[in-house]
TORMARFI-575319 format. One record per residue (C-alpha): x, y, z; residue number from 1; residue in one letter. Coordinates in steps of 0.02 Angstrom, whole numbers, padded with zeros to 5 digits, always signed. Example, Ala and Ser with C-alpha at 12.3 -4.5 7.8 and 13.67 -1.06 7.14 Angstrom:
<vogu><xx>+00615</xx><yy>-00225</yy><zz>+00390</zz><k>1</k><r>a</r></vogu>
<vogu><xx>+00684</xx><yy>-00053</yy><zz>+00357</zz><k>2</k><r>s</r></vogu>
END
This chain:
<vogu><xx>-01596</xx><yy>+03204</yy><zz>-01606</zz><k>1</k><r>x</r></vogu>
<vogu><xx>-01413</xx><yy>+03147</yy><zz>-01617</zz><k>2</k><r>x</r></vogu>
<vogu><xx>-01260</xx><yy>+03270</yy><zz>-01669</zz><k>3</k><r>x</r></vogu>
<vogu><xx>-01174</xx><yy>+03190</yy><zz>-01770</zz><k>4</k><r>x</r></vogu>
<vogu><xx>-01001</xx><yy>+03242</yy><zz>-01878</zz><k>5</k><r>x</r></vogu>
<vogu><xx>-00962</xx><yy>+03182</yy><zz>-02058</zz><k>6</k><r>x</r></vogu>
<vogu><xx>-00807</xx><yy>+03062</yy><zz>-02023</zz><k>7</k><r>x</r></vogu>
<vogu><xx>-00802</xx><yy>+03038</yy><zz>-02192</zz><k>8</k><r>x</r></vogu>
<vogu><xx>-00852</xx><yy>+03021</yy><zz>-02404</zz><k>9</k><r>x</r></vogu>
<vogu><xx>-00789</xx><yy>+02860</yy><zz>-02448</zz><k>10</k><r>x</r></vogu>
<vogu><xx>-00831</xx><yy>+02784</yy><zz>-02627</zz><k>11</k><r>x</r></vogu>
<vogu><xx>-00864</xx><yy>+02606</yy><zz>-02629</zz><k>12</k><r>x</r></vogu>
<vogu><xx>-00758</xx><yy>+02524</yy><zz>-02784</zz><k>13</k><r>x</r></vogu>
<vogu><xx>-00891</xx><yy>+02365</yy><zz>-02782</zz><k>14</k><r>x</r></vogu>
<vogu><xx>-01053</xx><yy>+02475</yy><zz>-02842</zz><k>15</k><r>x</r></vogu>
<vogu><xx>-00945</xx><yy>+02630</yy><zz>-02864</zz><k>16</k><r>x</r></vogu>
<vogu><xx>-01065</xx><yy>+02748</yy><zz>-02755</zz><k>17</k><r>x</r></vogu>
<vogu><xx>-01018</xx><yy>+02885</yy><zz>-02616</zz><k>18</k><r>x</r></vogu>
<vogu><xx>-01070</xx><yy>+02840</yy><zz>-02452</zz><k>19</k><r>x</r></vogu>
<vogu><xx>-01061</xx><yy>+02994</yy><zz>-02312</zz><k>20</k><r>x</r></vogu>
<vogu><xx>-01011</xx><yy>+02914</yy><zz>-02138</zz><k>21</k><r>x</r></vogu>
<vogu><xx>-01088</xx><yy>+03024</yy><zz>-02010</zz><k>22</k><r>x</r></vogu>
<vogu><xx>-01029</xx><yy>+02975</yy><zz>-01832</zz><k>23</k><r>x</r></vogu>
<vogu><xx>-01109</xx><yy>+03011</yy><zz>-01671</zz><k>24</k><r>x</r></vogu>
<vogu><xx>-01030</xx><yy>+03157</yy><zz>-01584</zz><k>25</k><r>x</r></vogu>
<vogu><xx>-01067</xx><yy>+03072</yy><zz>-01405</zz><k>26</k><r>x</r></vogu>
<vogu><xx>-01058</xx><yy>+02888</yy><zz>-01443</zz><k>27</k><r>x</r></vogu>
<vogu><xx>-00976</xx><yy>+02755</yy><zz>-01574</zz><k>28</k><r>x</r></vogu>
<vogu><xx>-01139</xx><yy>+02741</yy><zz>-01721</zz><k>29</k><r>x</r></vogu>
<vogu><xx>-01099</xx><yy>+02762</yy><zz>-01878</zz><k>30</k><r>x</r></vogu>
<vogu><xx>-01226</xx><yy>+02823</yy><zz>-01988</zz><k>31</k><r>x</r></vogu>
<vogu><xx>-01175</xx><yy>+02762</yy><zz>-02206</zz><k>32</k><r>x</r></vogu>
<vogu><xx>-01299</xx><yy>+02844</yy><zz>-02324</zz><k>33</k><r>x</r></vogu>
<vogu><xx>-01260</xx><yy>+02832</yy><zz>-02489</zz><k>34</k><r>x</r></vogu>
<vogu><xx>-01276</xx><yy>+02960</yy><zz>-02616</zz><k>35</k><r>x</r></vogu>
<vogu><xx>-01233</xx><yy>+03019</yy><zz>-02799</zz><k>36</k><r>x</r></vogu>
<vogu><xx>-01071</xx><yy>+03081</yy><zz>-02869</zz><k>37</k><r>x</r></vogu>
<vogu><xx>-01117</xx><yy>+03278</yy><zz>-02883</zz><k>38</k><r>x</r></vogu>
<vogu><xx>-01147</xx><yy>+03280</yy><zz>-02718</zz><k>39</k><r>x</r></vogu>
<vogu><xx>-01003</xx><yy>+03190</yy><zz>-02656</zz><k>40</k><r>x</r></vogu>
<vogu><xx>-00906</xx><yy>+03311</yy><zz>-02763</zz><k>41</k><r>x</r></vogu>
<vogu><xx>-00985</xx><yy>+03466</yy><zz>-02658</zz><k>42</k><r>x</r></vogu>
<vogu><xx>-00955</xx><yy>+03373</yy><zz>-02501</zz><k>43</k><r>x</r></vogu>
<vogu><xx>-00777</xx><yy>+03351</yy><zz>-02533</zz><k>44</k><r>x</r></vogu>
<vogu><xx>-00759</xx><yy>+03525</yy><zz>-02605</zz><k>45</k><r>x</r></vogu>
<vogu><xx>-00813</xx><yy>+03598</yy><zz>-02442</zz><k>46</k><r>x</r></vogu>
<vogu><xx>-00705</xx><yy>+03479</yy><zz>-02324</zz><k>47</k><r>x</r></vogu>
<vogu><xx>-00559</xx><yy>+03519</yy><zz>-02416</zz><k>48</k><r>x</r></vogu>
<vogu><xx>-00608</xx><yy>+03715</yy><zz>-02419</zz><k>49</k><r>x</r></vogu>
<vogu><xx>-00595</xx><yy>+03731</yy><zz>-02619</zz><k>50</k><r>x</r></vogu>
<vogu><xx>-00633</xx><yy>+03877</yy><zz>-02690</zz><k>51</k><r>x</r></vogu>
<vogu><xx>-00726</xx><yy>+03896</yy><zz>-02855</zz><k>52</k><r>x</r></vogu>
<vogu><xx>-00707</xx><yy>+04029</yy><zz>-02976</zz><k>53</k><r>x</r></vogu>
<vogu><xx>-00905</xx><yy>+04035</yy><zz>-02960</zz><k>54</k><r>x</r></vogu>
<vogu><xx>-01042</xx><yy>+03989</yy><zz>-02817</zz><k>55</k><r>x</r></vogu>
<vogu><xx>-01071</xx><yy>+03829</yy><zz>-02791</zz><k>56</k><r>x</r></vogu>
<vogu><xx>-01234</xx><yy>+03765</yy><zz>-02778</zz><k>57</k><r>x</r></vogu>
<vogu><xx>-01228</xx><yy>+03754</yy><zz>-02584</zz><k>58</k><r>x</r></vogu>
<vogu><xx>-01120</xx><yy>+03928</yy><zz>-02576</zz><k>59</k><r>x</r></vogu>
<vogu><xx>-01258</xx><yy>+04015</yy><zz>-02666</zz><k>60</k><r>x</r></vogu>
<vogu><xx>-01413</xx><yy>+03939</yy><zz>-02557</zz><k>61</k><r>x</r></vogu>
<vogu><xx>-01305</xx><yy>+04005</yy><zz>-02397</zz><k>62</k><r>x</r></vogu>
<vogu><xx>-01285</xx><yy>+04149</yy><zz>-02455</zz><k>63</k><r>x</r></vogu>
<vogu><xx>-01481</xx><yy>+04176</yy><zz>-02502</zz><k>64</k><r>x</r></vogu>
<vogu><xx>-01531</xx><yy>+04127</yy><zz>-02335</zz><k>65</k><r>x</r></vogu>
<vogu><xx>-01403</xx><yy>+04256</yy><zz>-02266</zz><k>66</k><r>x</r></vogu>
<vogu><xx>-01444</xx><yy>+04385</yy><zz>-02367</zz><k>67</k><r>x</r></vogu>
<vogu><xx>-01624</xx><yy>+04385</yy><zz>-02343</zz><k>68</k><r>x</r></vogu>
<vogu><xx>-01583</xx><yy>+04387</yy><zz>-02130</zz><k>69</k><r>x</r></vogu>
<vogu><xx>-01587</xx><yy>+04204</yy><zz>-02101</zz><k>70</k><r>x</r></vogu>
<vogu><xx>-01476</xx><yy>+04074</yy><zz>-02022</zz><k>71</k><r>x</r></vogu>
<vogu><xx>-01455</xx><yy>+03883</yy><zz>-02052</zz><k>72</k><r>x</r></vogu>
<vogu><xx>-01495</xx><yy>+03818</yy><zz>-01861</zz><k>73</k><r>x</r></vogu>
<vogu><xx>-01474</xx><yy>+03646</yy><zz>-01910</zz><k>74</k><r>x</r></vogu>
<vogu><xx>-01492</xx><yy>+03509</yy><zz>-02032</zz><k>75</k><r>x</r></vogu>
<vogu><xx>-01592</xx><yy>+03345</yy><zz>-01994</zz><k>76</k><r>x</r></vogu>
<vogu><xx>-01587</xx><yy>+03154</yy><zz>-02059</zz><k>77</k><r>x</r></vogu>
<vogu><xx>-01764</xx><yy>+03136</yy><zz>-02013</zz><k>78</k><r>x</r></vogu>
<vogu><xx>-01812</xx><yy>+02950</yy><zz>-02090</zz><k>79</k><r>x</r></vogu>
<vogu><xx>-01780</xx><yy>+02803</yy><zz>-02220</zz><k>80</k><r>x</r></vogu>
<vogu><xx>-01909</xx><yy>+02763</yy><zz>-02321</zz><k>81</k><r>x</r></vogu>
<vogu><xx>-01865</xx><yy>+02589</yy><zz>-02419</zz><k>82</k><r>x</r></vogu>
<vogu><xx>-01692</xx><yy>+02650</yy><zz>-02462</zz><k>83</k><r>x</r></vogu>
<vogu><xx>-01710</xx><yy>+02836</yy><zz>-02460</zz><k>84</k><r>x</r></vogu>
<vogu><xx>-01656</xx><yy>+02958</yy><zz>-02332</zz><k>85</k><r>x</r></vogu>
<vogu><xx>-01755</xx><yy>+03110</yy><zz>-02312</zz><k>86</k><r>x</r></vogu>
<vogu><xx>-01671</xx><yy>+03265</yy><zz>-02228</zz><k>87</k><r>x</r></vogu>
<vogu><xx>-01737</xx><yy>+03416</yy><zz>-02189</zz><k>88</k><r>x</r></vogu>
<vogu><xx>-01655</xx><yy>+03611</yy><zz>-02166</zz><k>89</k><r>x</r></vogu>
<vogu><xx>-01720</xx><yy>+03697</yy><zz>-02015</zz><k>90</k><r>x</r></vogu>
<vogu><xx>-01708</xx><yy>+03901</yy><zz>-02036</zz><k>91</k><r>x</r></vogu>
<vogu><xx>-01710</xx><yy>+04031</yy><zz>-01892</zz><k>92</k><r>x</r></vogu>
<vogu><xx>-01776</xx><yy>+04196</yy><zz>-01969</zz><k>93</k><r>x</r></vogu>
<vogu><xx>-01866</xx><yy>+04340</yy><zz>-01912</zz><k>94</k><r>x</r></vogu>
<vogu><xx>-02007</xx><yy>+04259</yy><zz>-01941</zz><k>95</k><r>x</r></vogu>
<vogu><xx>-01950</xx><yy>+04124</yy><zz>-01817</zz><k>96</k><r>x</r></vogu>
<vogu><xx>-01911</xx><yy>+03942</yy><zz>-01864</zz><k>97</k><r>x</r></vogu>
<vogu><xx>-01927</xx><yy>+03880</yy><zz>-02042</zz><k>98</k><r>x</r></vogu>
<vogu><xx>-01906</xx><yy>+03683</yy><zz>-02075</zz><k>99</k><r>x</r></vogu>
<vogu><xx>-01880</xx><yy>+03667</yy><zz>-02260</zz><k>100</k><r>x</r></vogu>
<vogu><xx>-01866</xx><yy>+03465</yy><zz>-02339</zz><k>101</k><r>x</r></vogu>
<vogu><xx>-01709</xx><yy>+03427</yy><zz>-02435</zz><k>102</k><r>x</r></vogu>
<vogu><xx>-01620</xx><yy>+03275</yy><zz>-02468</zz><k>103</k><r>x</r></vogu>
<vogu><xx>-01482</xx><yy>+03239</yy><zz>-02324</zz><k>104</k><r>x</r></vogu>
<vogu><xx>-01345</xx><yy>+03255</yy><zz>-02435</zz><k>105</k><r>x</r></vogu>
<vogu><xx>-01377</xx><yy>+03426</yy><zz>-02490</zz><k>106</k><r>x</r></vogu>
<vogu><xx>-01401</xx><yy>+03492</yy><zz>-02325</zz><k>107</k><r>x</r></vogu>
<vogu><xx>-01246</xx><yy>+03408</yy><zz>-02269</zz><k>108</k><r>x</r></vogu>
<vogu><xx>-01163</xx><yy>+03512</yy><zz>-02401</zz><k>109</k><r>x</r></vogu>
<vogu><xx>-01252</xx><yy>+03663</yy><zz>-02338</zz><k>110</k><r>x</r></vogu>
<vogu><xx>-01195</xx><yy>+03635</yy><zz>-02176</zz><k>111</k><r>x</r></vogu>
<vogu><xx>-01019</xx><yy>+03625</yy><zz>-02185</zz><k>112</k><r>x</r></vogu>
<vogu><xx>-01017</xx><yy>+03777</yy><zz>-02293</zz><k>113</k><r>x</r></vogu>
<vogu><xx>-01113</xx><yy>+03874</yy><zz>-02154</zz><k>114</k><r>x</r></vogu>
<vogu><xx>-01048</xx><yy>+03781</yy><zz>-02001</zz><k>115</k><r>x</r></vogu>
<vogu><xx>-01210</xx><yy>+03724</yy><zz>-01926</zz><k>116</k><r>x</r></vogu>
<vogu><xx>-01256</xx><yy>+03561</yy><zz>-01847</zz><k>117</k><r>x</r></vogu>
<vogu><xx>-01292</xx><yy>+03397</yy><zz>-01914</zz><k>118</k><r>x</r></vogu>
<vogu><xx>-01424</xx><yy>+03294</yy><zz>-01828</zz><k>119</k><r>x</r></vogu>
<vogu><xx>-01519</xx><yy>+03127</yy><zz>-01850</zz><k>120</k><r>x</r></vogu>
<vogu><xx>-01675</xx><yy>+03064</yy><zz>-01784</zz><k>121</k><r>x</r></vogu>
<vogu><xx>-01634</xx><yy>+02939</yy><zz>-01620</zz><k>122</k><r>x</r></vogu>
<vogu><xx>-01754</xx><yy>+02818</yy><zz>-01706</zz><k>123</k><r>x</r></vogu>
<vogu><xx>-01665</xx><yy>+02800</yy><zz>-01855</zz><k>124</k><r>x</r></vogu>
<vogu><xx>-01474</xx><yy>+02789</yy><zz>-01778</zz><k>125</k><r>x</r></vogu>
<vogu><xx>-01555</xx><yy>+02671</yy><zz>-01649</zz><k>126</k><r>x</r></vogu>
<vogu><xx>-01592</xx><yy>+02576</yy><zz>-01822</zz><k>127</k><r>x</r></vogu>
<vogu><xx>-01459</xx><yy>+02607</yy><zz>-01945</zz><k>128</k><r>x</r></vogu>
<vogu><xx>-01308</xx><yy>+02655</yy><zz>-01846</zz><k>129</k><r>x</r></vogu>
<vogu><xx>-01172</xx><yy>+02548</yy><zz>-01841</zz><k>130</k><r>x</r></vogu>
<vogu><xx>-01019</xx><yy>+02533</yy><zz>-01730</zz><k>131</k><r>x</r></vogu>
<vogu><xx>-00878</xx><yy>+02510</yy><zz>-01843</zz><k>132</k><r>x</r></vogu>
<vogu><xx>-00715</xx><yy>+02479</yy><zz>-01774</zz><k>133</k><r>x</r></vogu>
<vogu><xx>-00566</xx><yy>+02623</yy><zz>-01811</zz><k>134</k><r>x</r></vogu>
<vogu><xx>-00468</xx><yy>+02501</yy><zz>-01942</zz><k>135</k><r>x</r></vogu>
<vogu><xx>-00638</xx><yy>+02516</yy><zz>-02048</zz><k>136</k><r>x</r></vogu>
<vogu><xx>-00599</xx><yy>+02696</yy><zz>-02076</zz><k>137</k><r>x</r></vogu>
<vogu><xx>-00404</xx><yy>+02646</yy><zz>-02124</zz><k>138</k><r>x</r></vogu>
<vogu><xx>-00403</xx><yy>+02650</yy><zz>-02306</zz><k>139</k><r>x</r></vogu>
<vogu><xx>-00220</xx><yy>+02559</yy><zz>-02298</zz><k>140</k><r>x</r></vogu>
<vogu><xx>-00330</xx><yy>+02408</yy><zz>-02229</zz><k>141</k><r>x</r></vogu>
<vogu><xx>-00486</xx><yy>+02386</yy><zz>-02340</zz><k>142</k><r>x</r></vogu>
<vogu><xx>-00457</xx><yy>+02410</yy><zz>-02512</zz><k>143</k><r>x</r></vogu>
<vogu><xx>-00658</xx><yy>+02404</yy><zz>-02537</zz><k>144</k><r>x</r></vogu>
<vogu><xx>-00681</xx><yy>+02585</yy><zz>-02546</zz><k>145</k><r>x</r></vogu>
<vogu><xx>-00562</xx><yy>+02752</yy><zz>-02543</zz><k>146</k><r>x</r></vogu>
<vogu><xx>-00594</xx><yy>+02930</yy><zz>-02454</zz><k>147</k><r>x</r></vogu>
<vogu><xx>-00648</xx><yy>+03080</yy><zz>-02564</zz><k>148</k><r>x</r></vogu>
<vogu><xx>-00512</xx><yy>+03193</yy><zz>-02540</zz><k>149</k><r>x</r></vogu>
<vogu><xx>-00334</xx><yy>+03151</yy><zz>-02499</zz><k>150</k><r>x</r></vogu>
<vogu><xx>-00347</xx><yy>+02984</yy><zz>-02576</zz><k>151</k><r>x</r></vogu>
<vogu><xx>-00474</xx><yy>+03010</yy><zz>-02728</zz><k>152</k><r>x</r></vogu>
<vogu><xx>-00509</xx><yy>+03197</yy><zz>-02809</zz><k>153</k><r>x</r></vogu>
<vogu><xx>-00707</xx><yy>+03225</yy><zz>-02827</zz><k>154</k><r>x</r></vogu>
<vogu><xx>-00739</xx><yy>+03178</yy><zz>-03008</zz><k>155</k><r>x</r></vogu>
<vogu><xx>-00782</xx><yy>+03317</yy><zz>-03117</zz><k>156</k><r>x</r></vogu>
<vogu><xx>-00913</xx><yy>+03326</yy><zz>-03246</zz><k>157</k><r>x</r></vogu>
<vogu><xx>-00802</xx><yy>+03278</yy><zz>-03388</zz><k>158</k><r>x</r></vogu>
<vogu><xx>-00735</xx><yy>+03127</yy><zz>-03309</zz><k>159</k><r>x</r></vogu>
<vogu><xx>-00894</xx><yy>+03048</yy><zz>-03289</zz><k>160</k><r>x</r></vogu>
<vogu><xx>-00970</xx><yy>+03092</yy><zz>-03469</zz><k>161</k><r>x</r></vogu>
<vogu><xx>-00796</xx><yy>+03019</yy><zz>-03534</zz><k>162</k><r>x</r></vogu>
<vogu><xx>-00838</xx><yy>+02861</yy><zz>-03428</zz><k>163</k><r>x</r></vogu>
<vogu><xx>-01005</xx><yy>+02833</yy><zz>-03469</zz><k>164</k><r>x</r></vogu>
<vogu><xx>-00971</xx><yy>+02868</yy><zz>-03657</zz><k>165</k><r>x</r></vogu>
<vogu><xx>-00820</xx><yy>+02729</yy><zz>-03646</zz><k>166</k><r>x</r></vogu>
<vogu><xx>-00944</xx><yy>+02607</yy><zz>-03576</zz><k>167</k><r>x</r></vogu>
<vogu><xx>-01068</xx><yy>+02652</yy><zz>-03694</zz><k>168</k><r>x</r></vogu>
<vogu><xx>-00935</xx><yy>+02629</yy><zz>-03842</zz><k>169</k><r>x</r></vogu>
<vogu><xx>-00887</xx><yy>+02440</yy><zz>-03759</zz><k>170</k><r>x</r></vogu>
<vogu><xx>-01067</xx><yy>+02391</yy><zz>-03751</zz><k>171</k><r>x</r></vogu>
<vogu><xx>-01123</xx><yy>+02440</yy><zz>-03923</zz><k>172</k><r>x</r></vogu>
<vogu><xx>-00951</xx><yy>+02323</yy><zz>-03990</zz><k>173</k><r>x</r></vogu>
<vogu><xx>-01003</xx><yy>+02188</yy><zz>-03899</zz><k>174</k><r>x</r></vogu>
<vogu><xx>-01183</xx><yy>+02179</yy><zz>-03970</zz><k>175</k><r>x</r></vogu>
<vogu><xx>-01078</xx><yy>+02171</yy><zz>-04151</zz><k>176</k><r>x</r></vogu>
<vogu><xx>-00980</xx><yy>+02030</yy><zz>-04121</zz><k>177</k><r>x</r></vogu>
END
């Protein structure tokens, strides 16, 4: 396995989707997996250190797993099948070790809430990473895609009804003219 960090949530304006940059913590690959909005949302909650009125999702599993005596040793980026990433969440308890399945970006979410480890299968960065050069990260420099955080809030809930309703209102014009 390969530690990697999360250098970053971008959102790429062409198809409008989150992509999570994980790079290597010993080496220059660069992991992109893309995922959906809600999760980018948690990401960037917990790398800017929000706090909710209410658990989070993520908050809440933590705190199950630490209330019931266990500890997140790790999460895992484990394989891509077609276009999906699988992840999995691997559990020290009293018991011993527990791997549970989850998708990567919720156990990336998990595990900057809980500070564990992020790791991906040598395979797949032998595969998938990339080495992208520092002005990629720059958003001054590529206008392609923005940052969550500092540069573009997490959209909330509202937001994206409001879009989709917009585009929904557009379309159904159109058909009538």
């Amino acid at each position: 396995m390969v530690e990697v960090v999360l250098r970053s949530v971008r959102v790429d304006l062409g198809s409008a989707t989150p992509i999570l940059l994980l790079e290597e913590v010993h080496g220059e690959r660069v992991l992109p997996i893309f995922i959906g909005q809600p999760e980018a949302a948690a990401i960037g909650y917990a790398l800017q250190n929000v706090a909710t009125p209410r658990p989070m999702t993520h908050d809440l599993l933590g705190e199950v797993i630490a209330t019931l005596g266990g500890r997140v040793f790790a999460v895992e980026i484990q394989s891509l099948v077609g276009s999906t990433y699988y992840g999995a969440i691997r559990l020290l308890t009293s018991e011993g070790e527990v791997t549970v399945s989850a998708r990567p970006s919720d156990a990336i979410a998990l595990a900057l809430r809980v500070g564990s480890p992020i790791l991906v299968n040598d395979e797949l960065m032998a595969a998938e990473g990339q080495v992208l050069e520092l002005s990629d990260f720059d958003d001054d420099d590529d206008d392609d895609d923005h940052e969550y955080g500092d540069a573009v809030e997490a959209p909330d809930e509202e937001d994206l009804v409001a879009e989709l309703r917009e585009f929904l209102d557009g379309f159904g014009r159109e058909g009538q003219a």
